[in-house]
Structures are given as C-alpha cells and as structure tokens.
C-alpha positions in Angstrom: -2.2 38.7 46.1 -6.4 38.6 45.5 -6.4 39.2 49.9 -3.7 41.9 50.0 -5.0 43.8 46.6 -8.4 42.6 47.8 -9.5 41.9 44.2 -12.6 40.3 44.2 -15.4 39.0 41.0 -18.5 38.6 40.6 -19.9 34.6 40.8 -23.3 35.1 39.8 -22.3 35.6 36.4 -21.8 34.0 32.6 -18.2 32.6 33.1 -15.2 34.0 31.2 -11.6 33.4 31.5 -8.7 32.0 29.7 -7.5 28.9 28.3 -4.6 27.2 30.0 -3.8 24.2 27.7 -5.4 22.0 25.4 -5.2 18.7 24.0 -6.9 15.8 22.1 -7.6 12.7 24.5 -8.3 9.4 22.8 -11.5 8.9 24.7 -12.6 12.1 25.7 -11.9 14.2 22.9 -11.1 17.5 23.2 -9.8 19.0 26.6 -9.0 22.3 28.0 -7.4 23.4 31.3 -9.3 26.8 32.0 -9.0 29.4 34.4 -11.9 30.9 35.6 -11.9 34.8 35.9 -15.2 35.9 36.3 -19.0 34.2 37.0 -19.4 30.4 37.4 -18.8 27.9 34.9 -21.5 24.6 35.2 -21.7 21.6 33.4 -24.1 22.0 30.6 -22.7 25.5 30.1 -22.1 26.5 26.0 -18.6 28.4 25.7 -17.1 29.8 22.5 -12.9 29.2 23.4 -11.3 31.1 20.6 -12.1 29.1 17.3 -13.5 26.6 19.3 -16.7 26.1 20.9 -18.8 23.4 22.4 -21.6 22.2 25.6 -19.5 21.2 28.4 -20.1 17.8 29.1 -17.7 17.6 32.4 -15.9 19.6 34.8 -12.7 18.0 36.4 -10.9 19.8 39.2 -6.9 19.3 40.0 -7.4 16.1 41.9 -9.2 14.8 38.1 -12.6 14.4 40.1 -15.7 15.8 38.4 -17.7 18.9 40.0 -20.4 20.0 38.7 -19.5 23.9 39.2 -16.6 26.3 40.1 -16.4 29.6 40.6 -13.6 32.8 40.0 -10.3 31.9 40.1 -10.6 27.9 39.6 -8.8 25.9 37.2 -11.0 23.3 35.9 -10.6 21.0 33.1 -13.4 20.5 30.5 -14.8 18.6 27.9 -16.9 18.9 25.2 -15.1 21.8 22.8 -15.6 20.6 19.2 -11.9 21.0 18.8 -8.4 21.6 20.9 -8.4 25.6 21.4 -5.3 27.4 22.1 -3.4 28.1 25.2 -3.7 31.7 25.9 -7.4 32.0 23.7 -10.3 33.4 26.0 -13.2 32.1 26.7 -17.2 33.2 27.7 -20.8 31.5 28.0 -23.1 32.1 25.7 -26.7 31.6 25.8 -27.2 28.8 22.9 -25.0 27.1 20.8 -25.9 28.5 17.1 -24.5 31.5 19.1 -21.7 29.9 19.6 -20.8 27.9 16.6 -21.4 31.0 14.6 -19.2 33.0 16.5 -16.5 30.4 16.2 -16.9 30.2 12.8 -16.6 33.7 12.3 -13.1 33.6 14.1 -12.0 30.4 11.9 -13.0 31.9 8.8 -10.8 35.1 9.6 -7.6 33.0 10.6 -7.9 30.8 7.2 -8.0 34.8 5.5 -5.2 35.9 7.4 -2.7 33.0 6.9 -4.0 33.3 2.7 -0.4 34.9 2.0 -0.9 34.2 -1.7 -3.1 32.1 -4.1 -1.5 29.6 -6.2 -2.2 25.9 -7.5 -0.7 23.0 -5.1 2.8 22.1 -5.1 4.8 18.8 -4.0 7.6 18.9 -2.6 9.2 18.1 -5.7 7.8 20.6 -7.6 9.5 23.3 -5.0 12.6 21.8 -5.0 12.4 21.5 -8.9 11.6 25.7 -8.7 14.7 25.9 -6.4 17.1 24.3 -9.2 15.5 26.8 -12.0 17.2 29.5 -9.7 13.9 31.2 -8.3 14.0 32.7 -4.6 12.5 29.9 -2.1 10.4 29.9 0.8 9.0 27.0 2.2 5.5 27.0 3.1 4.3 24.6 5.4 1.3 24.2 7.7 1.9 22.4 11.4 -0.4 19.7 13.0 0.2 17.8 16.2 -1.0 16.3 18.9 0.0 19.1 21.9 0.2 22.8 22.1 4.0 21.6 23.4 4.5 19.7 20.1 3.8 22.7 18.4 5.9 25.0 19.8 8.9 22.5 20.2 8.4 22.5 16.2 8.3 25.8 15.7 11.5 26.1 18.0 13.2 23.7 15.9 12.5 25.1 12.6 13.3 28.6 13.5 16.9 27.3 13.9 16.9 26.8 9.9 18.1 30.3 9.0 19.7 31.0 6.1 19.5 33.9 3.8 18.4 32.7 0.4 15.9 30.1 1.6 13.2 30.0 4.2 10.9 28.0 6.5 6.9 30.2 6.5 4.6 28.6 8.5 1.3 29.9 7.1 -0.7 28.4 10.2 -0.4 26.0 13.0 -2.7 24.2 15.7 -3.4 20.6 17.8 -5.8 17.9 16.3 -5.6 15.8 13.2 -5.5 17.2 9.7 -9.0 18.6 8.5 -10.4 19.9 5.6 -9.8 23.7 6.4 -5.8 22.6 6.4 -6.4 21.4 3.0 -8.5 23.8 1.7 -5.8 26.4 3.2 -3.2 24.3 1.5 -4.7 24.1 -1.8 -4.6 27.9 -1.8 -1.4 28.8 -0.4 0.6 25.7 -2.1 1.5 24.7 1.2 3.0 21.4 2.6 0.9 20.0 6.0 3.0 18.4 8.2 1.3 16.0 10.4 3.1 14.9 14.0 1.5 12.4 15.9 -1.7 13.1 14.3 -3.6 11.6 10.9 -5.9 13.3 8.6 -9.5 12.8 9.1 -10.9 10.8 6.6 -13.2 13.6 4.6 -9.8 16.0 4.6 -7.5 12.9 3.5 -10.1 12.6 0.6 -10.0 16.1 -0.2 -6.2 16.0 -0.1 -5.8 13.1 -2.8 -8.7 15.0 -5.3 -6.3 18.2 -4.7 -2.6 16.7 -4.9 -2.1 18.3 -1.6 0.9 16.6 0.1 0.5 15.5 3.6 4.1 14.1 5.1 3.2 12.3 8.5 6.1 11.7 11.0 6.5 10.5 14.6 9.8 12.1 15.8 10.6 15.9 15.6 14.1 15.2 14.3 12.8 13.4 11.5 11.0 16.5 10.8 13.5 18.6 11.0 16.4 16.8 9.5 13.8 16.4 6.7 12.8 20.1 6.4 17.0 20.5 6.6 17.6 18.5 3.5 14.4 19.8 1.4 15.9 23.9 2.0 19.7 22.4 1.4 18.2 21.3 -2.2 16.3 24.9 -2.9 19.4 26.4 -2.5 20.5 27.9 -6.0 24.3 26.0 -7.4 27.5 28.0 -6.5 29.5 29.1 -9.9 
C-alpha cells in the first residue's frame, strides 16, 4: 500500500504513533507494542503514551531482539512506561520528563473527573443489596482491573450480557495493572466496587482501601466473576407481589 500510494514520513523526527497492546510483565514491568508513524524512536527517548509516560529503557523488535532504534512504520516493543497504557492511546517524545509526567497527569486527572458519575460515601456490597430490598432502583457500580487489555474486554463482554431492565452493571472505569490508589480514591467517591482479576492491590492503595471501607473482591476466573456479579443483581432485584 505505502509503494503504490507512495506514502512516505519523515525519520528525522520526535517519534509519534500508536499503541498496539500493553501489558504488565513480572520482570520487566510495563510493556507496550507500538507502531511507529512518524520520526525515530531510540532508547533513552521520554514518551507520554496516553495516561502513561516513561524513559524507554529497551527497544525489542518482532524477533524479541533489542535495537537500539526504528524508524516509520516499525512495530517495536518497549519498556520503561510507568504503567500499562491502552491499546489504541497515541503516543509522542517529548523533550524531558517533567514534561511528560505532567502531561500524563493532566490526562489521569481528567479520566478520574469524567468517570465521577456521582459523589457519595462507600458502599459494600451488602449495603447495595440491602438498598435493593428497601425497593430503590439499582445500578451496580463497579471499577475493572486485570492483568491484559484482553482480560478487560473479555470482562466487559461478559458483563454486558447481564441485561435486565430494573437492575444494571456501570462500569465507572477500567484498565491493566494492579489496584492503585486513584482506583480507590475513585471508589471512595463514586461508591464503587473494584474488581481485581489476576491482579492485587498495591500495598499504599490496599491501605487506603481498609482506612476507607472500600471493597476490593479479587478473583482468578472470569466466570467466577460473572456468576458472582449474576447473583449480586438477582438479589437487587425488588420482590414480585
């Protein structure tokens, strides 16, 4: 297509492009498959990645071997983000990294404003389910961490298939790495339930969780989730008479 269309870009340039996937490995941290659009991405390069930002410490091409540069229209694999970006999130260099964390920053702090549907005091599940029997109209909120971008969306697949009219499944916000303390503060606002798949909470954010009675359910298989989600909107639903 780039030889018949005879697209070309410019490779004396600050990189940008797009984020392929993203996960969290055990020993590297966080990783992202990129796609370079534009300019020339090299290690030691600062990026801001959607909310995410970071120094890359290494380049690894298809064949997992590490280069030290790439150019338009290379996927690459990096590390070095401070946490797992999202497929589809772009990505440029910046010259330092205040730069950079402040611009991520700036893009976290309007997410966490955006998924603030209300403000309320934290609620067990309990508590919701205790609302659903007093006969008051239920929605569910919850807030999704795992491990994968596939996780994610094989979650939000799954819980989409729990439709019914008088009770609901809102997922206020979603993303890959272990629970943090912007999940709970979100949480604490919002009333929320986090639900943590193949991930923990860190240990600062599983503090803040127990000083705010923010309930954190941890599970290992999706149908645990959902069967669990099942049972918890059967019980909002109000008595038949």
């Amino acid at each position: 297509t780039s030889e018949l269309h005879e697209l070309k870009a410019n490779p004396r340039r600050n990189a940008n492009g797009l984020c392929l996937e993203a996960f969290r490995d055990e020993g590297r941290g966080s990783l992202a498959w990129l796609i370079v659009q534009g300019g020339s991405l090299k290690k030691g390069d600062v990026i801001v990645c959607g909310a995410a930002f970071g120094r890359v410490r290494a380049l690894y091409n298809d064949r997992d071997e590490v280069v030290e540069e790439v150019g338009p229209s290379t996927p690459v694999r990096i590390a070095g983000l401070d946490r797992v970006p999202d497929a589809g999130d772009h990505f440029h260099v910046v010259d330092d990294l205040e730069e950079a964390r402040r611009l991520a920053e700036l893009r976290r702090d309007r997410g966490r404003t955006e998924s603030l549907i209300r403000s309320s005091r934290p609620r067990t599940m309990e508590e919701i389910l205790e609302a659903a029997r007093a006969g008051e109209a239920q929605g569910l909120p919850l807030i999704l961490k795992a491990d994968t971008p596939g996780s994610i969306e094989a979650l939000r697949g799954e819980l989409a298939k729990l439709d019914h009219p008088e009770v609901r499944v809102q997922i206020l916000h979603h993303g890959v790495g272990g629970v943090n303390e912007s999940d709970v503060m979100l949480a604490a606002a919002s009333g929320a339930i986090i639900v943590a798949f193949h991930v923990v909470p860190e240990e600062r954010a599983r503090q803040l969780a127990e000083a705010e009675e923010i309930d954190i359910r941890r599970y290992d298989v999706i149908y645990e989730v959902t069967d669990r989600i099942r049972l918890s909107l059967e019980g909002m639903l109000p008595p038949d008479e």
